[in-house]
Backbone as CSV, one residue per row, in Angstrom:
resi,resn,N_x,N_y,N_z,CA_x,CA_y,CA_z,C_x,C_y,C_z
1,UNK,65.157,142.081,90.675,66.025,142.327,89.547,66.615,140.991,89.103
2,UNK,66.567,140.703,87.983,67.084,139.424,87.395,68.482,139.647,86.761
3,UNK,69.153,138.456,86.934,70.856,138.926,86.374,70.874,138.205,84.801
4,UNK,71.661,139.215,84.521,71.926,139.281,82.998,73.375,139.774,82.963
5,UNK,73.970,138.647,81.720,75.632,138.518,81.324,75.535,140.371,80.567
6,UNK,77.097,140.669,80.698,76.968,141.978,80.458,76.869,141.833,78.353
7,UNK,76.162,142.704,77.934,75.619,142.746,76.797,74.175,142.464,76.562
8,UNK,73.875,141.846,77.563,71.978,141.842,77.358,71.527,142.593,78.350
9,UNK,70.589,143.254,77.919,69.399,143.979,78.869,68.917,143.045,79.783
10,UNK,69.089,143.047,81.356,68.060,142.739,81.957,66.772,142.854,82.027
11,UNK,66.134,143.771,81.367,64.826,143.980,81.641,64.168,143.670,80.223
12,UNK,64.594,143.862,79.140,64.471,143.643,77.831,64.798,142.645,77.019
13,UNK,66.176,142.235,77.518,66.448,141.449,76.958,67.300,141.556,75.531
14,UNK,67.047,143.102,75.171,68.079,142.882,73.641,69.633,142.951,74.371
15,UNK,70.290,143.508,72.903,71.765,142.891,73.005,72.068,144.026,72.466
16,UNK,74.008,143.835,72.107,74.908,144.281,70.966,74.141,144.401,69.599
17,UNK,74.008,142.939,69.565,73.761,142.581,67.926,72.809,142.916,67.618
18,UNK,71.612,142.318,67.994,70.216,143.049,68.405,69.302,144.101,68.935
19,UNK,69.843,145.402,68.972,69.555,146.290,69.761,67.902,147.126,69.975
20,UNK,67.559,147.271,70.890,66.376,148.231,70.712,65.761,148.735,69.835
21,UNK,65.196,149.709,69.300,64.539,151.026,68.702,64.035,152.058,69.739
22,UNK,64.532,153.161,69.892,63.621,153.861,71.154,63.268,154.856,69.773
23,UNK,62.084,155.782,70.817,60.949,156.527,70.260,61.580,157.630,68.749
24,UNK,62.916,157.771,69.080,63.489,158.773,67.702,64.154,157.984,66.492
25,UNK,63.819,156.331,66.629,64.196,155.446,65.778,65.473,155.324,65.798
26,UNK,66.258,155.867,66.723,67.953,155.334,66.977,67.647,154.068,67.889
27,UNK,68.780,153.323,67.794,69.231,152.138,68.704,69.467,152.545,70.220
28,UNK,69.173,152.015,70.764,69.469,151.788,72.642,71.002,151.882,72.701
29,UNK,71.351,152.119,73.484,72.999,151.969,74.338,72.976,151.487,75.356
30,UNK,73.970,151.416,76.547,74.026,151.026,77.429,74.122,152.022,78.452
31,UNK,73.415,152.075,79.735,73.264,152.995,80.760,74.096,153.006,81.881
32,UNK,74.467,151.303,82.012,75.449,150.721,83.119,76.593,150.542,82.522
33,UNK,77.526,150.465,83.569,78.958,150.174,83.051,78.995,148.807,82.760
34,UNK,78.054,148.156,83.584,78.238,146.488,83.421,77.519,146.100,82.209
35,UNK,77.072,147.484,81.504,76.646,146.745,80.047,75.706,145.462,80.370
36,UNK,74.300,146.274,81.421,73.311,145.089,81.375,72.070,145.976,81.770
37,UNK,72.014,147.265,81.274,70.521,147.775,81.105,70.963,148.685,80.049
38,UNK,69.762,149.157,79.417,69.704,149.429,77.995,68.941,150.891,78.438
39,UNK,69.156,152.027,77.564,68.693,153.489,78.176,67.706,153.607,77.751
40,UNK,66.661,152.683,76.654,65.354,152.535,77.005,64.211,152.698,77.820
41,UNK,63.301,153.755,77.768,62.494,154.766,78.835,62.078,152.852,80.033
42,UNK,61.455,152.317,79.215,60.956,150.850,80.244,61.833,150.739,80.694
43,UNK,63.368,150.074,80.411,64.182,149.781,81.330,64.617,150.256,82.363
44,UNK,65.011,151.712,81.724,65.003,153.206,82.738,64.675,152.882,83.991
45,UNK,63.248,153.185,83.971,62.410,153.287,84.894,62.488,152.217,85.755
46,UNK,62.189,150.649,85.387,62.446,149.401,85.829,63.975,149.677,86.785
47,UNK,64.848,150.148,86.126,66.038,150.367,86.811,65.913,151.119,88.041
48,UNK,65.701,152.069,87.374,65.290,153.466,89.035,64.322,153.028,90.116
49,UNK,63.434,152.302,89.747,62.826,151.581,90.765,63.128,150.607,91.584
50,UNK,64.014,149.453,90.813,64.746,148.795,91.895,65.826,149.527,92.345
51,UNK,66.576,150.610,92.221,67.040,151.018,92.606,67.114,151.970,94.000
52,UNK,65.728,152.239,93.528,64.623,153.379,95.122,64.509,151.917,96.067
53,UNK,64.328,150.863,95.307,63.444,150.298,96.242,65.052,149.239,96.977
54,UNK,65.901,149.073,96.707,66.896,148.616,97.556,67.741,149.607,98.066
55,UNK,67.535,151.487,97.975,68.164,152.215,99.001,66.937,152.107,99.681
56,UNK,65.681,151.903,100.095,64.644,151.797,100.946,64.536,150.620,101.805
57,UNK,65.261,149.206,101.657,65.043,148.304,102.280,66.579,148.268,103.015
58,UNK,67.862,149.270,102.973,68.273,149.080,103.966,68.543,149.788,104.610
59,UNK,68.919,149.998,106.079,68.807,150.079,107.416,69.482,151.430,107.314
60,UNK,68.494,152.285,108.356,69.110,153.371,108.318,70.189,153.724,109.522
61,UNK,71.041,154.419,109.269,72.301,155.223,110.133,71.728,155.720,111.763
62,UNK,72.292,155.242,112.792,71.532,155.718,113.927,72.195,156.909,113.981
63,UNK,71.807,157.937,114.601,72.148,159.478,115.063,73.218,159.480,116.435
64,UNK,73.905,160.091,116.050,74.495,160.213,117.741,73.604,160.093,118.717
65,UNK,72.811,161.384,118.550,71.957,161.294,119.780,71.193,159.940,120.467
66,UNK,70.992,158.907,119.069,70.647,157.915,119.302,71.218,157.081,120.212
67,UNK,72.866,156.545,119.906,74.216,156.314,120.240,74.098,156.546,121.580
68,UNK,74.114,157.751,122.070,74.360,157.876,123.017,72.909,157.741,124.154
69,UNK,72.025,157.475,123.877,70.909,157.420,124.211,71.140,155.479,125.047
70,UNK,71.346,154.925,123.548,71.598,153.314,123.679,72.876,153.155,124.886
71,UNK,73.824,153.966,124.502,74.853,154.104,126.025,74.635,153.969,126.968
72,UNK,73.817,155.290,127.386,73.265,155.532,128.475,72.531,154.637,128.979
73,UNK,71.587,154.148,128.478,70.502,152.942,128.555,71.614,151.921,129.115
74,UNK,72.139,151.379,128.477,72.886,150.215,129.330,73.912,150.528,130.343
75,UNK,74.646,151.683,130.333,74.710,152.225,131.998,73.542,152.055,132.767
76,UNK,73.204,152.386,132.769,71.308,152.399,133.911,71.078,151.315,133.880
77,UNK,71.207,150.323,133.021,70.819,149.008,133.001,72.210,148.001,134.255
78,UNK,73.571,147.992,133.661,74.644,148.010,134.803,74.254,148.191,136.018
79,UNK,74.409,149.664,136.525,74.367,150.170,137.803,73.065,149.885,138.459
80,UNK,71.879,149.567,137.531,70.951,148.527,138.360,70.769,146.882,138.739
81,UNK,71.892,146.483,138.339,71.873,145.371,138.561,72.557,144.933,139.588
């Protein structure tokens, strides 16, 4: 994802002044609050994808059961030493 000042599309690149055309011949708006993607189906999508793809690259939540698994493990690890 590339950074863009709020008023330009990151992915597009238009603006305020300059705005889009989407498919019903109205102008684009803004989708983000930070006023830096445009509700343009390309951008859209471009958006939702980095979006899938940085809740996918981080780390998931261990489980209790896990927790307590890792506990246990280093008790046993202790009391054998």
């Amino acid at each position: 994802m590339s950074y863009a000042p709020p008023g330009v599309c990151r992915y597009c690149g238009c603006s305020e002044e300059n705005p889009c055309k989407l498919g019903d011949g109205d102008d684009c708006c803004w989708a983000t609050q930070e006023r830096n993607v445009c509700n343009a189906p390309g951008c859209m999508r471009a958006y939702l994808a980095a979006a899938r793809a940085a809740k996918a690259a981080r780390p998931r939540k261990k489980t209790t059961a896990e927790i307590h698994a890792l506990i246990c493990g280093k008790r046993r690890k202790k009391k054998a030493a």
